[in-house]
N, C-alpha and C positions, 0 to 999 in steps of 0.2 A: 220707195224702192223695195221690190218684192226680194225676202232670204237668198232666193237663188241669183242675184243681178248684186248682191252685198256677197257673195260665197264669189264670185267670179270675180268681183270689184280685187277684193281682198286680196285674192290669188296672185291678178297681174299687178299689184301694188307691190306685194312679197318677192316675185319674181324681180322686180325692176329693184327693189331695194337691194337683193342678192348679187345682180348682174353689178351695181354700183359698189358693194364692197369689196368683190372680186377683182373688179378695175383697177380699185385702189390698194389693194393687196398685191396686184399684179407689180404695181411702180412701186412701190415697199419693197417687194422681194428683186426687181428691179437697182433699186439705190443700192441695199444690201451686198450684191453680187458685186455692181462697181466698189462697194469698200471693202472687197473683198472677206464679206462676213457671208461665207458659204454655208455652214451649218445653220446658220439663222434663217438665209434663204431657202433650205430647203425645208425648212419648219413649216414659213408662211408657204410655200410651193405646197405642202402637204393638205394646209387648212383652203389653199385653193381650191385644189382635188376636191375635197369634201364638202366645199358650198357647189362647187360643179355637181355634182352626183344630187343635195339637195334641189338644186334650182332645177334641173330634169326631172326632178321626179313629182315639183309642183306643176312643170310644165305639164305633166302626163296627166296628172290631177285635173287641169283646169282646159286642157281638151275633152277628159271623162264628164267634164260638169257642162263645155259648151256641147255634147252629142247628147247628153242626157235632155238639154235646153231645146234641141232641134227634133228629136223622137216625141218629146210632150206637145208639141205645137204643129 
């Protein structure tokens, strides 16, 4: 496996790991809200936000790596 095919591997591994914590932080802040624990929910609500804005910004990462992938070839 050539560096750049383990750089892209990697990326959409990172991505799919993020998109799965997020899931689950979603139903976390989800139960929270039903037991009526609002300030906790918008804690997890907050660390949502901020794997959101991560996983965008591997996403922009791992397009920049698959155009760099298509200009060499």
């Amino acid at each position: 496996m050539t560096d750049h095919a383990m750089i892209v591997e990697g990326l959409e591994i990172s991505i799919s790991a993020l998109v799965q914590s997020i899931n689950g932080l979603m139903k976390r802040e989800e139960k929270l809200l039903e037991n009526g624990q609002n300030a906790r929910a918008r804690e997890v609500r907050s660390v949502i936000e901020r794997l959101y804005v991560l996983r965008n910004e591997l996403i922009l990462v791992l397009n920049r790596q698959k155009q760099e992938k298509t200009e060499l070839t």
